[in-house]
C-alpha positions in Angstrom: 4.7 24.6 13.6 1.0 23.8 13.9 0.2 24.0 10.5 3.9 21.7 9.1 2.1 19.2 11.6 -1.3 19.6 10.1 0.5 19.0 6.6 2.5 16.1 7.9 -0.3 14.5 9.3 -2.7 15.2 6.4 0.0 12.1 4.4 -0.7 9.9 7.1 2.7 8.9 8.1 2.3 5.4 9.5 0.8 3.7 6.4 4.0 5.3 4.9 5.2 1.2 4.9 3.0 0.3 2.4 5.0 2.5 -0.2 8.5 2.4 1.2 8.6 -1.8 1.1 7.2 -2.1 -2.7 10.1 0.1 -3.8 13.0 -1.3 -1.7 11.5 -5.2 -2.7 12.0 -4.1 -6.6 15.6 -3.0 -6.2 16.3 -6.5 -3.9 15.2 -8.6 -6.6 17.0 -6.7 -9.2 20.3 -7.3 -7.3 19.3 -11.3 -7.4 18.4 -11.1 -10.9 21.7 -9.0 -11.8 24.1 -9.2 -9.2 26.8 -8.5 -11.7 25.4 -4.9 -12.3 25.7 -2.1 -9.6 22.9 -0.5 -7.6 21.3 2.6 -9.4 21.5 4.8 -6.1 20.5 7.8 -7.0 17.6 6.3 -9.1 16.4 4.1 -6.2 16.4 7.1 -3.7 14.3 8.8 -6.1 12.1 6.1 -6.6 11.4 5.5 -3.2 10.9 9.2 -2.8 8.5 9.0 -5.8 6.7 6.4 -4.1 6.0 8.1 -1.0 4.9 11.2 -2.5 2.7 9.6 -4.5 1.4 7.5 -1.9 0.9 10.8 0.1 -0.7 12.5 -2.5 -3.7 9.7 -2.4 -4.0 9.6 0.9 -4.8 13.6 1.0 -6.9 13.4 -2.0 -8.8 10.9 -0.4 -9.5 12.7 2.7 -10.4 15.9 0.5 -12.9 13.4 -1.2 -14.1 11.9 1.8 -14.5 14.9 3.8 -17.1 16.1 1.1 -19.1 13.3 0.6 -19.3 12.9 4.5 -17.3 9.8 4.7 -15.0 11.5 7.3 -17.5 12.9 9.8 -17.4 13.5 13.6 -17.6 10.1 15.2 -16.2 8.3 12.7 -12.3 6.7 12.7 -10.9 7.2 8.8 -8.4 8.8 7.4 -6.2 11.2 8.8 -9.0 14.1 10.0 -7.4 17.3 9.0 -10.4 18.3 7.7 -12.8 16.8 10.6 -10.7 18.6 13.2 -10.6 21.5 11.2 -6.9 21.5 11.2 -6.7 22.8 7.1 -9.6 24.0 4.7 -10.7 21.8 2.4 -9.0 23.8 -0.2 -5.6 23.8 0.8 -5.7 20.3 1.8 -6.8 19.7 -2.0 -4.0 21.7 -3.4 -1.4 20.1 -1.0 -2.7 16.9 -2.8 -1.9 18.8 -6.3 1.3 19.4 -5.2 2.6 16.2 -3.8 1.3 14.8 -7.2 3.4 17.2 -9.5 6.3 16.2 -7.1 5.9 12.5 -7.7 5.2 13.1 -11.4 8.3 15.0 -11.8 10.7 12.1 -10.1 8.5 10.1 -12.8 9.4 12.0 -15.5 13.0 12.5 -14.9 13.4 8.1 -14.1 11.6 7.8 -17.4 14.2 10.2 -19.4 16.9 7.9 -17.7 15.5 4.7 -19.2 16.7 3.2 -22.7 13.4 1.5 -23.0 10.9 3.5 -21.3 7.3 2.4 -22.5 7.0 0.2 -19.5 7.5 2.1 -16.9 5.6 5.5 -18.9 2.3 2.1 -18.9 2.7 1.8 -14.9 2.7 5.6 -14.5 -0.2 6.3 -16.1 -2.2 3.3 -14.9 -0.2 4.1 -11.1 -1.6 7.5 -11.5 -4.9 6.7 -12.4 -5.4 4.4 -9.5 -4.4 6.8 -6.8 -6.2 10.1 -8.2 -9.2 8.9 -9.2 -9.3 6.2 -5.8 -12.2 9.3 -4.7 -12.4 11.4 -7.3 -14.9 11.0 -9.9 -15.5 9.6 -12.7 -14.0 6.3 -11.2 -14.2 6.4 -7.3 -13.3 3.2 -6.9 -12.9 3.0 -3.5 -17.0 3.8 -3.2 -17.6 1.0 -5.4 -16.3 -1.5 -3.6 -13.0 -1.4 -6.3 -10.4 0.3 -3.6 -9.0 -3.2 -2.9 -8.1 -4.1 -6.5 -6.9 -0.5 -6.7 -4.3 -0.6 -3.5 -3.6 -4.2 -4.4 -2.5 -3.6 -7.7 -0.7 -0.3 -7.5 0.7 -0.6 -3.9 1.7 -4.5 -4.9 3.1 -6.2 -8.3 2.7 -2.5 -10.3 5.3 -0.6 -7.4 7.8 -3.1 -6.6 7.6 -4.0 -10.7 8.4 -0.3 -11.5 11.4 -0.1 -9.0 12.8 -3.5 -10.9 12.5 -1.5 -14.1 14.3 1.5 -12.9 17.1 -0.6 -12.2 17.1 -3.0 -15.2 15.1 -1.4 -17.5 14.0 -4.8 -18.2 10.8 -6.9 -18.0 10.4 -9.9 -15.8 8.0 -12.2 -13.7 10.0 -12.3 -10.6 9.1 -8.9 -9.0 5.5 -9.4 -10.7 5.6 -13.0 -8.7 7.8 -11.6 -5.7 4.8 -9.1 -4.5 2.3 -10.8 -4.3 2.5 -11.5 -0.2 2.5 -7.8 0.3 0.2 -7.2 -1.9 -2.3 -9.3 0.1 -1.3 -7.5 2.8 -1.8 -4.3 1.8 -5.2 -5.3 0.8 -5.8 -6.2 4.2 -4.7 -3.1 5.7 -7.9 -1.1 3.4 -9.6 -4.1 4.3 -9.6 -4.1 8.0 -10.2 -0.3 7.8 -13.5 -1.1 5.7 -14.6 -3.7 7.9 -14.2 -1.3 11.2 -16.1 1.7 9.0 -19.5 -0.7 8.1 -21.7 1.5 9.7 -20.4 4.8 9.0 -19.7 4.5 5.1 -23.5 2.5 4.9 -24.9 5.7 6.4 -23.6 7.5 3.3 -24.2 5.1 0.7 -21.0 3.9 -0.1 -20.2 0.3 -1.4 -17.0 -1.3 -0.2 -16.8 -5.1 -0.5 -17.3 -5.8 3.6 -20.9 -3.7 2.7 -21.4 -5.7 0.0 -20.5 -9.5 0.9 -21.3 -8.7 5.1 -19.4 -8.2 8.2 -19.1 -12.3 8.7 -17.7 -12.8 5.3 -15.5 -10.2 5.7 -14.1 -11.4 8.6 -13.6 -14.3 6.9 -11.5 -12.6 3.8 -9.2 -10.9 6.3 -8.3 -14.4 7.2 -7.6 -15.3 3.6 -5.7 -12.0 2.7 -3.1 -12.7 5.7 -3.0 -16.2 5.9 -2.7 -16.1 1.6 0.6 -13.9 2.3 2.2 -16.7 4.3 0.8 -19.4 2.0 2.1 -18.0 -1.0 5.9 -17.9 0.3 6.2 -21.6 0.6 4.1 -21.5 -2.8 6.5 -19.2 -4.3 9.4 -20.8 -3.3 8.6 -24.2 -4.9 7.4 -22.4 -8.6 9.2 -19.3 -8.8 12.3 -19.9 -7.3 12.0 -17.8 -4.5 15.1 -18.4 -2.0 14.1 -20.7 0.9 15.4 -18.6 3.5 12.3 -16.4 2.9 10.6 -19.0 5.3 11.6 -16.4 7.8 8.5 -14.5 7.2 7.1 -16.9 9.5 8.7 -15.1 12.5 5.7 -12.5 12.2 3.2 -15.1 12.3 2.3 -14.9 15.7 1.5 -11.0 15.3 -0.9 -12.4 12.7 -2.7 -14.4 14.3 -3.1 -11.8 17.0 -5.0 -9.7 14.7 -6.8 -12.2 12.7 -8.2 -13.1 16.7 -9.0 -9.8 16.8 -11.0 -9.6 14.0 -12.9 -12.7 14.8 -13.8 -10.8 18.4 -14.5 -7.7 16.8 -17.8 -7.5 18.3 -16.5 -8.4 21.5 -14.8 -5.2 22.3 -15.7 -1.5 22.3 -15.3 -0.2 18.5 -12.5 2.5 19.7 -10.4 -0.1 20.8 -10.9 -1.9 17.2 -10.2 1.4 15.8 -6.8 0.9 15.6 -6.6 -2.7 13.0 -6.0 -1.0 10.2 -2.5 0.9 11.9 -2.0 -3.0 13.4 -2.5 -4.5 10.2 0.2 -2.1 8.7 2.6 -2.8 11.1 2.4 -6.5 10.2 2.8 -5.5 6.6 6.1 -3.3 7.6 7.3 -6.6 9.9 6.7 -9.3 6.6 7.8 -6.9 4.3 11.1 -6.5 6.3 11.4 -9.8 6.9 11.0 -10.8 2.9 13.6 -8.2 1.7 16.1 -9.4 4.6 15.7 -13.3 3.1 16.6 -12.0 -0.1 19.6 -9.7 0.8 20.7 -12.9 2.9 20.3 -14.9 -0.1 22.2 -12.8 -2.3 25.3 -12.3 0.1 25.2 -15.6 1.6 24.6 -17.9 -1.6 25.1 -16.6 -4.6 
């Protein structure tokens, strides 16, 4: 039982939002776009399966990754720390990674068979793949050179919830490209917060992340602008790309927003373990907009169609 809890909390469970929303978003706005044909079930559930293995996958390849370079050490608050707490060997925490992979790949695989026009979707894989593997692993490591936030933004954002449209239409369009980019931003800010809490910790290992690179002030500063760009762009949105009004309801998690952008402005105000935790707060905001979004557009699509 102590090793299925090692395994499960190798994943990191409560980031799981950022790849269960990108999924459900892209089957929402397929319904709007083609509420004349039915609901792929089975292909969504396997999606959003996909997804979250995937998603998994990453996250314990990047603690294998970190854990050797000495990004996840004792006294420091990333990742999951299987490997700090010596709850799995670094090598079976690297073949777990292998296998969630293969898992995700083969949900991949079988959705792309299904397809009549599959190149797409094969394009998203690859670059999807790409993005989480090599996050840590060489020859790319983006997230030590400061490229981790174009990598969650992109694969975890417009790529995801694009890839779920396609499963369902098997066509191309702007909306779910358009759509994502609100939680996109906020996934951005989830990494974000996390890199501007680790500063000191990934400096001592001479890793680049863009709050190491730009400063802990202007990286304050760009938390701001990732969350308050997700509510800006639904107003935004709703005026260009015919996104339905009643998304305004985002709004309702504004306040919880604004409690963590104060947060981050009194960062050095409070002891760091109890900032620790902004990166888990900064998901649960994601979870709460993303909610909120794909309720506005199930409302829409009942209510006014």
């Amino acid at each position: 039982m102590a090793q299925i809890k090692a395994y499960w909390r190798s994943v990191r469970p409560w980031s799981f939002t950022v790849s269960v929303i990108p999924p459900i978003l892209g089957m929402v706005i397929a319904l709007l776009d083609y509420p004349e044909v039915p609901v792929k079930w089975l292909h969504f559930m396997l999606t959003l399966i996909g997804c979250v293995l995937f998603h998994g996958g990453t996250n314990a390849f990047s603690d294998y990754f970190d854990f050797k370079k000495r990004v996840d050490r004792e006294g420091t608050y990333g990742g999951s720390r299987v490997l700090v707490d010596k709850l799995m060997a670094p090598r079976e925490l690297w073949w777990w990674s292998v296998v969630l992979f293969v898992l995700a790949g083969a949900i991949g695989i079988w959705l792309v068979l299904q397809s009549p026009d599959p190149s797409l979707m094969i394009a998203l894989i690859i670059v999807g793949f790409v993005l989480g593997a090599f996050y840590t692993m060489a020859p790319l490591r983006l997230k030590y050179l400061a490229l981790g936030d174009v990598g969650v933004f992109l694969a975890f954002g417009s790529l995801m919830v694009l890839g779920s449209y396609l499963v369902q239409t098997a066509r191309f369009s702007w909306s779910p490209v358009l759509y994502a980019l609100p939680v996109a931003l906020l996934v951005d800010a989830i990494l974000h917060s996390n890199n501007l809490r680790d500063i000191p910790f990934d400096a001592a290992v001479n890793i680049k992340t863009v709050p190491i690179l730009i400063g802990e002030k202007r990286a304050q500063q760009m938390y701001y602008t990732l969350v308050v760009g997700a509510y800006v762009l639904i107003p935004v949105l709703i005026l260009t790309a015919k996104l339905p009004w009643i998304s305004l309801i985002t709004f309702l998690s504004l306040p919880v927003a604004l409690k963590l952008m104060r947060m981050v402005r009194d960062k050095n105000k409070m002891p760091l373990e109890k900032f620790a935790i902004i990166d888990g707060a900064t998901a649960q905001l994601h979870m709460m907009f993303g909610v909120l979004l794909i309720v506005a557009l199930l409302l829409h699509y009942f209510l006014f169609r």
